[in-house]
C-alpha positions as CSV (number, residue, x, y, z in Angstrom):
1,X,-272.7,86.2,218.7
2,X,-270.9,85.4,221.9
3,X,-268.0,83.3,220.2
4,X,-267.9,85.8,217.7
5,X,-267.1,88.5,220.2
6,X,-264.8,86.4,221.8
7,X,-262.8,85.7,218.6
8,X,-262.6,89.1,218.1
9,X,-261.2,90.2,221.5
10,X,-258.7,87.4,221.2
11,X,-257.6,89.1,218.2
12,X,-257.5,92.5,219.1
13,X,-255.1,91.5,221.8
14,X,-253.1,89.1,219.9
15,X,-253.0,91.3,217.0
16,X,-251.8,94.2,219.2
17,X,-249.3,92.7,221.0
18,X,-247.6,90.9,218.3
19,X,-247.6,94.2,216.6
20,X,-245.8,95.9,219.1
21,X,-243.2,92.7,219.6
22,X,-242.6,93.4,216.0
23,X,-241.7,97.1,215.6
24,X,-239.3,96.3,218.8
25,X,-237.5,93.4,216.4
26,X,-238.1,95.8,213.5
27,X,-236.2,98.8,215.5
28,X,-233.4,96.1,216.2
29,X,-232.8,95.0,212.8
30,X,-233.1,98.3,211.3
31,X,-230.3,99.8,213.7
32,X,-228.1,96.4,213.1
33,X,-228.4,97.9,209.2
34,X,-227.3,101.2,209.9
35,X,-224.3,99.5,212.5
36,X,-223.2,97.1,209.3
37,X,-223.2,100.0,206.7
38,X,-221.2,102.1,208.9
39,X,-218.9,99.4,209.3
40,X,-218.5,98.3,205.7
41,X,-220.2,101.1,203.2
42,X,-221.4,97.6,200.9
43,X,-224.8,97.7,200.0
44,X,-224.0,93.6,199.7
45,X,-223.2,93.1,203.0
46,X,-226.3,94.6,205.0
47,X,-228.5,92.9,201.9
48,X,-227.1,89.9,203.3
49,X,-228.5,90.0,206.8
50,X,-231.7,89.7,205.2
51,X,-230.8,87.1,202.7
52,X,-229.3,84.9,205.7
53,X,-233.2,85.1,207.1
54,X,-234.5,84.1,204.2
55,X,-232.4,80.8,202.8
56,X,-233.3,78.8,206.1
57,X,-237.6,80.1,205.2
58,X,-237.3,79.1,201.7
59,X,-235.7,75.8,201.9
60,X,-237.5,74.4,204.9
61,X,-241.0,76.0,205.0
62,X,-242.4,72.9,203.3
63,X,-241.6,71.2,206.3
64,X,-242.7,73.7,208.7
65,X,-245.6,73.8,207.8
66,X,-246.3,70.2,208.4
67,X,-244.9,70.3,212.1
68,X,-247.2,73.5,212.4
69,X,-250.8,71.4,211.6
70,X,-249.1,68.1,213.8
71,X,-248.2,70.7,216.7
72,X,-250.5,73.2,219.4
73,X,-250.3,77.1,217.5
74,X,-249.8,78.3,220.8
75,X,-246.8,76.5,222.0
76,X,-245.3,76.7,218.6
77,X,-245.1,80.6,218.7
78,X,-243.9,80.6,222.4
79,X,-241.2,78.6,221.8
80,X,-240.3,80.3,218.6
81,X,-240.7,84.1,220.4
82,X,-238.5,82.6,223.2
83,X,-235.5,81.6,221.2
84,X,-236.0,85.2,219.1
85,X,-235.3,86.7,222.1
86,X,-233.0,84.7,222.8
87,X,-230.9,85.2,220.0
88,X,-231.6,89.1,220.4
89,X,-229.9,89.0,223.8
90,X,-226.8,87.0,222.6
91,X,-226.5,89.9,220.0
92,X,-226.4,92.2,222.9
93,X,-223.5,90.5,225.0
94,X,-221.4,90.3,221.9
95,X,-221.9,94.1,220.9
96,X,-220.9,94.9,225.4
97,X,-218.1,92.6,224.8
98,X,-216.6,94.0,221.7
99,X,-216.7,91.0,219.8
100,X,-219.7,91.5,217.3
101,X,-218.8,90.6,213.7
102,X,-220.4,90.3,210.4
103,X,-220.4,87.0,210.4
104,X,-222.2,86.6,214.0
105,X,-225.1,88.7,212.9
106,X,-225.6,86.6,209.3
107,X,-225.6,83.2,211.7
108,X,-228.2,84.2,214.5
109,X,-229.7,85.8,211.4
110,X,-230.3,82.2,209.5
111,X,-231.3,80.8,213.2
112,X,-234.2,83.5,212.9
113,X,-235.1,83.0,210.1
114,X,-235.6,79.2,211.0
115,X,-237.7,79.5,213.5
116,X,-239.7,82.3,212.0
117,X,-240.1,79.2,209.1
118,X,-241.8,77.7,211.9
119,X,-243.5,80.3,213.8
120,X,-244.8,82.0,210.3
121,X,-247.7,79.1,209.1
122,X,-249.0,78.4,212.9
123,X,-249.3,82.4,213.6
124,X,-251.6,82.7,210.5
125,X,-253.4,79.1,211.1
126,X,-254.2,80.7,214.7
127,X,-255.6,83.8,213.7
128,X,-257.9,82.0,211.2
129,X,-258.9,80.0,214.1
130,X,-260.0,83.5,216.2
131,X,-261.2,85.4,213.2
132,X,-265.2,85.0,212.6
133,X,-265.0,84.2,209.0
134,X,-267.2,87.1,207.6
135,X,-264.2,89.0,209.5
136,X,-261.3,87.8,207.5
137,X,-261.4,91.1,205.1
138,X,-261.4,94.0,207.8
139,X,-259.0,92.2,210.4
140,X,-256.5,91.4,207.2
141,X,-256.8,95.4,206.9
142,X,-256.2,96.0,210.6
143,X,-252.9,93.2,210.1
144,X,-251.6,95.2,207.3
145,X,-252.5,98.5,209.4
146,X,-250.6,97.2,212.2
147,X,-247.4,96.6,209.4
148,X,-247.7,100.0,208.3
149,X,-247.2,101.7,211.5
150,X,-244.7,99.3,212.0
151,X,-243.1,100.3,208.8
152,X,-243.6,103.9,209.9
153,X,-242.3,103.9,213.6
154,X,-239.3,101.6,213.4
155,X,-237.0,103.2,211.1
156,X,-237.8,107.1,212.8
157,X,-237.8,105.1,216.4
158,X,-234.5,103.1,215.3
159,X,-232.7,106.3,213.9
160,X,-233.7,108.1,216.8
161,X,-232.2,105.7,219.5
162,X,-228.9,104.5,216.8
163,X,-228.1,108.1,217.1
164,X,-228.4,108.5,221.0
165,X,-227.9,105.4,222.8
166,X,-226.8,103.0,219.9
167,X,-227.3,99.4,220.1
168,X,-228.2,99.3,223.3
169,X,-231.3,101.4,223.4
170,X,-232.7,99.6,220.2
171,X,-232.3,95.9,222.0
172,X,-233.3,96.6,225.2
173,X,-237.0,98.3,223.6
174,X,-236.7,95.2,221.6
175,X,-236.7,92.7,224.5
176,X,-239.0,94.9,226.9
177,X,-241.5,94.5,223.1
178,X,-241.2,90.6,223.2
179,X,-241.9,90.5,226.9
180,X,-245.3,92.2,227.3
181,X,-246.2,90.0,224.2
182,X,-245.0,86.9,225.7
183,X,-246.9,86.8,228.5
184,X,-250.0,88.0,227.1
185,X,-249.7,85.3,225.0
186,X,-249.7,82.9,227.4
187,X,-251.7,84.3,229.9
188,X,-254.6,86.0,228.2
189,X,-254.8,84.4,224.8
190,X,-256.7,81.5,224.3
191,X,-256.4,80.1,220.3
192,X,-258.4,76.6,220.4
193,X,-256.4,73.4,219.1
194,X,-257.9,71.1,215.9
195,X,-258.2,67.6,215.0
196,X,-255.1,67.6,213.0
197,X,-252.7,68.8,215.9
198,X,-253.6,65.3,217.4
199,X,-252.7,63.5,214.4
200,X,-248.8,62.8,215.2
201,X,-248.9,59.4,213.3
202,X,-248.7,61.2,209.9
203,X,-245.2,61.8,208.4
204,X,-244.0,64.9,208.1
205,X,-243.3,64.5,204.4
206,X,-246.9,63.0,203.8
207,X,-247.7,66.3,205.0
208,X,-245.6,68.1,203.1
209,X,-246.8,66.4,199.9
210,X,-250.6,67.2,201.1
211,X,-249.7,70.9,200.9
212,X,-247.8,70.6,197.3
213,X,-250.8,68.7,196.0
214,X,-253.4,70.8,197.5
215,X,-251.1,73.8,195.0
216,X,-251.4,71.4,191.9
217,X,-255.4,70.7,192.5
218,X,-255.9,74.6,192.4
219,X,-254.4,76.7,189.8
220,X,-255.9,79.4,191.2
221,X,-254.0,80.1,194.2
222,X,-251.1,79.0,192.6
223,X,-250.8,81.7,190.0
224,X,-251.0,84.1,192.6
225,X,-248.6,82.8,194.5
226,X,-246.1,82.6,191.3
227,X,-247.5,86.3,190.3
228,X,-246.4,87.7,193.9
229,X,-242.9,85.6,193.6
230,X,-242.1,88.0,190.9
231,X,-243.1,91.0,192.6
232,X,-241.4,89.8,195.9
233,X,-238.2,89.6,193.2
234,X,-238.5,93.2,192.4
235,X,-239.1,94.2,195.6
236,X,-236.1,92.8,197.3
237,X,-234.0,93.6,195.3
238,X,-235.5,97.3,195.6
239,X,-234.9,97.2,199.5
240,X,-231.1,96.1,199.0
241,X,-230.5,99.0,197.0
242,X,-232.4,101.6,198.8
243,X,-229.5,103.1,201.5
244,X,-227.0,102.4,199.0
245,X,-228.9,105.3,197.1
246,X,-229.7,107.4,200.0
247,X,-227.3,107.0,202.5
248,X,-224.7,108.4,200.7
249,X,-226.1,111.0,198.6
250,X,-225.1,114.6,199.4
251,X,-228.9,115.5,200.5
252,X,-228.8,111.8,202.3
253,X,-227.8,109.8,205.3
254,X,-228.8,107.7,208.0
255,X,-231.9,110.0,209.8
256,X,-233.1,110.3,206.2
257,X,-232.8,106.7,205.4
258,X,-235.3,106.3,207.9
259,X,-237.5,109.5,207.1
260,X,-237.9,108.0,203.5
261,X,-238.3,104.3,205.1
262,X,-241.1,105.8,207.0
263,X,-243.1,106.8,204.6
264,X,-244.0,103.3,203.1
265,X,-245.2,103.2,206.4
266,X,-247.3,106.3,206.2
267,X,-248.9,104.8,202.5
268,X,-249.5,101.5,204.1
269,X,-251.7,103.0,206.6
270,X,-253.9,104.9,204.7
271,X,-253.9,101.8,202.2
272,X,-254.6,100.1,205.1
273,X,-257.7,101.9,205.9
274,X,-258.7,101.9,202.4
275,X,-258.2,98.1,202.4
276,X,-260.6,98.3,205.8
277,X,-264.0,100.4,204.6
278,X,-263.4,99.6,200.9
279,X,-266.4,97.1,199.4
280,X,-265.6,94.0,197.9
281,X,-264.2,94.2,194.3
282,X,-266.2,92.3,191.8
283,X,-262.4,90.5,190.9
284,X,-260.0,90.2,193.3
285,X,-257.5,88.6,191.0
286,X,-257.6,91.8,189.0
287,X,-257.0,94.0,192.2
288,X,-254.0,92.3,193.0
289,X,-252.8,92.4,189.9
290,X,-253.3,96.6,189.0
291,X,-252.4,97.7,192.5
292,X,-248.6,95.6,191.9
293,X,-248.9,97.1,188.3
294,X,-249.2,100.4,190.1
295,X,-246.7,100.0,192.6
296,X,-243.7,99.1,190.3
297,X,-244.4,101.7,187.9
298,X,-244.1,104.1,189.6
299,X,-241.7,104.3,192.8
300,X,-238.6,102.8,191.3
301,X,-238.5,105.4,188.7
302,X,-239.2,108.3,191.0
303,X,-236.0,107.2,193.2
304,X,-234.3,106.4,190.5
305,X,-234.4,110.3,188.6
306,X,-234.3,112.2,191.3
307,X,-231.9,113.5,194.0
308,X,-234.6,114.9,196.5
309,X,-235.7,113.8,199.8
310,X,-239.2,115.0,199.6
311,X,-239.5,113.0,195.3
312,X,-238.2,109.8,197.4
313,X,-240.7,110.0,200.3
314,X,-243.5,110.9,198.0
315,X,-242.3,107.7,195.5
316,X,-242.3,105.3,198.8
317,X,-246.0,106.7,199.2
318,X,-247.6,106.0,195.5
319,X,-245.7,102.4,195.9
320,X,-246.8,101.7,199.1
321,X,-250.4,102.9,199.2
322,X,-251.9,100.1,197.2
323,X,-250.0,96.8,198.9
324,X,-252.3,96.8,201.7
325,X,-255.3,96.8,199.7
326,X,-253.3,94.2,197.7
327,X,-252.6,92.2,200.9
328,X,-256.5,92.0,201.9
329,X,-257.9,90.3,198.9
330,X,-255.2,88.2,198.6
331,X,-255.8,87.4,202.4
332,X,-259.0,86.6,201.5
333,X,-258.6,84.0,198.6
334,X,-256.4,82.3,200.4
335,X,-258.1,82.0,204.2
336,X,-261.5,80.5,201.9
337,X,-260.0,78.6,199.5
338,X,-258.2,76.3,201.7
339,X,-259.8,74.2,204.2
340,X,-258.6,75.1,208.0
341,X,-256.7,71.7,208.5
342,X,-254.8,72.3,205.6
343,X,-253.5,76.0,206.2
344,X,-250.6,75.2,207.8
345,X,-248.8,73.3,205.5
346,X,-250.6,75.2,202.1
347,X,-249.0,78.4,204.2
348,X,-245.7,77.0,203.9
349,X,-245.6,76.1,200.7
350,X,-247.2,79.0,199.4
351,X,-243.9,80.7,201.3
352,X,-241.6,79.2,199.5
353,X,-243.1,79.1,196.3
354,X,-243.8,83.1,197.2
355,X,-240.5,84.1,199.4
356,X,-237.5,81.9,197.4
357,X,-237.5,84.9,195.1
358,X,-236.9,87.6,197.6
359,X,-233.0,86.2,198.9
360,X,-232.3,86.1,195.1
361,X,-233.4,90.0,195.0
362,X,-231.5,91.1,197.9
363,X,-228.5,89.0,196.3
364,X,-228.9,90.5,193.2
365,X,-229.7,94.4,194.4
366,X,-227.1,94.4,196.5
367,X,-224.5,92.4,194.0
368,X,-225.7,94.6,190.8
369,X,-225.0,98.2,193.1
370,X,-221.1,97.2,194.2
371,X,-220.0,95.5,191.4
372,X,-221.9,96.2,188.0
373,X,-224.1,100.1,188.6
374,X,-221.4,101.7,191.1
375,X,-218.4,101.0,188.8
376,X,-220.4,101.7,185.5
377,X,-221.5,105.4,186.7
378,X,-218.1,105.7,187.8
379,X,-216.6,105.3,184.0
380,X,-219.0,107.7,182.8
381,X,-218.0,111.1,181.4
382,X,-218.9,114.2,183.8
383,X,-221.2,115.9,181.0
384,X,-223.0,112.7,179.9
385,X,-226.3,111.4,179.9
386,X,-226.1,108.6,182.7
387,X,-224.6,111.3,185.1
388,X,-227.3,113.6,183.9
389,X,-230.2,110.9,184.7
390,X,-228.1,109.5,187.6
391,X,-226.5,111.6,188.9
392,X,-222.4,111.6,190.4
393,X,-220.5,110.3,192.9
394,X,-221.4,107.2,195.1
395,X,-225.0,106.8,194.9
396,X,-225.4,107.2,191.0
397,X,-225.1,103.5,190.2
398,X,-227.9,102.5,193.2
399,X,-229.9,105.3,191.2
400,X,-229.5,103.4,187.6
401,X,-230.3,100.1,189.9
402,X,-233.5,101.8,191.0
403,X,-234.7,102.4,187.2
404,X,-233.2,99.0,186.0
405,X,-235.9,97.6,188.9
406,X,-238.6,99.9,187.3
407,X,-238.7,98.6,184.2
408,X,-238.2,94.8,185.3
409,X,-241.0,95.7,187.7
410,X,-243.2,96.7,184.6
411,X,-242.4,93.4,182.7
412,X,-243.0,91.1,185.5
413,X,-246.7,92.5,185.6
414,X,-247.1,92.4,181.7
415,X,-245.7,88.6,181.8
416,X,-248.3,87.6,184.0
417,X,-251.0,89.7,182.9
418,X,-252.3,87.3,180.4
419,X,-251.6,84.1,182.9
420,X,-253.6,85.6,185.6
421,X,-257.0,87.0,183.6
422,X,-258.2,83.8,183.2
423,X,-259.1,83.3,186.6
424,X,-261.5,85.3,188.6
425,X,-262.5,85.4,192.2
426,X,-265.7,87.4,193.3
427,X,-268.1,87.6,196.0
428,X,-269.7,84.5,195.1
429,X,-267.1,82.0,195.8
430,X,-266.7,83.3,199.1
431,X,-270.5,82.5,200.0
């Protein structure tokens, strides 16, 4: 009972102080979005800050994850928080000095995103070493909660201090964030080490294999994985398009970007209490599966045929409300079906099999909007049906993007519908 209290407080305080290092990063790189758009008006070009995180995840989380099990948790996300911040400050000197480009942000960008590769597979291996495992469903609820508000306060809080003090205001909360977390990491956080962080005789490619194989050996997991890949596809491609539709649209703009932002934050949390008290479903397979089902069918085509603010926030909120609930049971298959010395590198190849989708998305979205949906709406005839559906004007072809997305989303979950109800995962295989 004692280590199980323990556990818990070492959560509660990692969990919360993490949380708040990441709506400070999230403020940051949702004011760097708004600084880009103003600066270019190409729903490309901010998609690509996000794309330049992702390549470096993809391509080298295999091998992340094996330097996570050979390496100390702790010290791994230390370092990694360290040179995050470090690369926040070096954003900060260039934007005082006048000298911030495009091109800066998508290279400190790819750094992040490197050692996020890193920092990613040894954050979830240590909370699965804190976390009682009878635990793992209501703390994955609080972790999503904690995402949600996140999702809620960054866009409002980065709008907010864009509009007043700029850059400035959004990196120096950001780097007053990383500090209280940084040192309650190291001083009050205690995450206990395993056998296999010992074990520096293995090669890393060894290890990398052990992960793959561990993927082949359970079809299980791996169908999930694939499943989410798809919806990660769809849903990147959805967030490149997003202020491309609102931002411009006469009833849009940058404070409304980040009111309709917002509310996938609002869903999440009330998913996320859902996700919390809710009992165990008899198949969590099927749960992931009709939540995603419910998500995609319904938000993209409420953005996509309307002009409203209040239609878009309430469309963010049906496609939100179900991921946390998502999130949990997949939380939980994973965290019991692979054994504890094995997370790290199974977490890593589960991100790239899961992630590699979601640069292709934002390439794509963004890609589609500026050269394909924008100059299609533009051809069309003032009294047609597209601008009817679409609406005019700059905006129109983000809004034919947004139904395009709806009824990919749609197929994705019909293609793997029959792939996935062949496995089942209930209460019994987590005894």
């Amino acid at each position: 009972m004692e280590n199980k209290k323990k556990g818990l407080n070492d959560f509660y305080l990692l969990w919360g102080t993490q949380s708040l290092s990441q709506l400070g990063s999230s403020i940051t790189a949702f004011s760097l979005t708004l600084w880009l758009y103003e600066k270019t008006g190409s729903a490309l070009s901010t998609a690509s800050l996000t794309i330049c995180s992702y390549f470096p995840y993809v391509i080298m989380s295999i091998f992340a994850g094996a330097i996570s099990d050979r390496f100390n948790k702790k010290k791994t996300m230390l370092i990694c928080d360290a040179f995050a911040a470090l690369m926040t400050v070096l954003v900060f000197v260039l934007y005082k000095a006048d000298l911030l480009l495009r091109w800066h942000l998508y290279a400190i960008n790819a750094l992040l995103g490197l050692m996020n590769t890193i920092q990613q597979p040894a954050s979830e291996v240590a909370y699965s070493l804190i976390i009682p495992k009878e635990e793992y469903q209501r703390t994955g609820g609080l972790q999503y909660l904690s995402r949600s508000l996140v999702s809620i306060g960054s866009p409002l809080i980065a709008s907010m201090l864009y509009g007043f003090a700029g850059l400035d205001g959004a990196i120096l909360t950001d780097l007053l964030t990383f500090t209280v977390a940084f040192l309650s990491l190291i001083f009050f956080i205690r995450i206990p080490e395993i056998a296999s962080e010992n074990q520096k005789e293995e090669r890393m490619l060894e290890l990398a294999k052990e992960g793959i194989g561990f993927l082949k050996n359970n079809p299980l997991v791996l169908n999930v994985i694939l499943f989410m890949s798809g919806v990660n596809l769809i849903a990147s491609a959805f967030d490149a398009v997003l202020p491309a539709l609102v931002i411009p649209s006469v009833r849009g703009g940058n404070a409304v970007l980040g009111v309709v932002t917002s509310c996938s934050g609002v869903a999440m949390v009330i998913g996320s209490v859902l996700a919390t008290i809710m009992p165990k479903p008899k198949d969590r397979v099927r749960m992931i599966y009709l939540t995603m089902l419910f998500s995609l069918g319904t938000e993209n085509f409420l953005l996509a045929l309307s002009r409203n603010p209040i239609v878009w926030c309430a469309g963010q909120i049906l496609g939100w409300i179900f991921v946390p609930v998502m999130s949990a049971n997949l939380n939980v298959i994973m965290r019991n079906s692979i054994p504890i010395e094995l997370q790290g590198r199974v977490y890593a190849c589960r991100n790239t099999l899961q992630f590699f989708t979601i640069p292709i998305g934002l390439l794509l979205g963004g890609y589609m909007v500026d050269e394909i949906c924008e100059p299609f709406m533009a051809a069309q005839s003032a009294d047609g049906l597209m601008r009817i559906l679409f609406g005019t004007g700059k905006g129109s072809g983000a809004a034919l993007m947004m139904f395009i997305l709806g009824v990919a989303g749609i197929l994705v979950c019909l293609l793997f519908r029959n792939r996935l109800k062949q496995y089942h995962y209930t209460d019994t295989e987590e005894k």
